[in-house]
C-alpha positions, 0 to 999 in steps of 0.5 A: 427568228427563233424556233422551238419545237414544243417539246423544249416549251414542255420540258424548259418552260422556265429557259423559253421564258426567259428567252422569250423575255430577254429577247424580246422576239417571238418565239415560234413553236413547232409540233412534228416539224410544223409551225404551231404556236407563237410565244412572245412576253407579255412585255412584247405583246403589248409593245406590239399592241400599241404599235398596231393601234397607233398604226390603226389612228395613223390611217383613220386620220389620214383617211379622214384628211384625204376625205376632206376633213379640216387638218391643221398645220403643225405651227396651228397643233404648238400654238394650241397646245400652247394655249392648253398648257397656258390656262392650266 
């Protein structure tokens, strides 16, 4: 875990940036002692996003299995996607 305090961030942008970048973490910034803020990279942030959706359709489609909804097999999922490929 990394911890800044906010005067760093205001006074080395430029250092956190790139430490923010080249870790690939996030970056937790104080403000009299207290946590305040968290910075991450762009980068990062949108890894985490995708992840976080991912997650979301991995639950919906379990739900929606344990609720009863047709599921295939995966041998069922590669002849399908064999057919697909095959007509294009």
């Amino acid at each position: 875990m990394i911890i800044k305090a906010s005067a760093s961030l205001r006074n080395d942008y430029s250092s956190i940036s790139a430490l923010a970048k080249e870790t690939k973490e996030p970056i937790y910034i104080t403000k009299n002692g207290e946590g305040d803020l968290v910075l991450m990279s762009i980068d990062a942030f949108e890894k985490r996003e995708q992840i976080l959706q991912l997650r979301s359709k991995i639950i919906q489609a379990e739900q929606e299995r344990i609720d009863g909804e047709n599921t295939m097999s995966i041998q069922e999922a590669r002849n399908r996607l064999r057919e697909r490929v095959s007509e294009i």
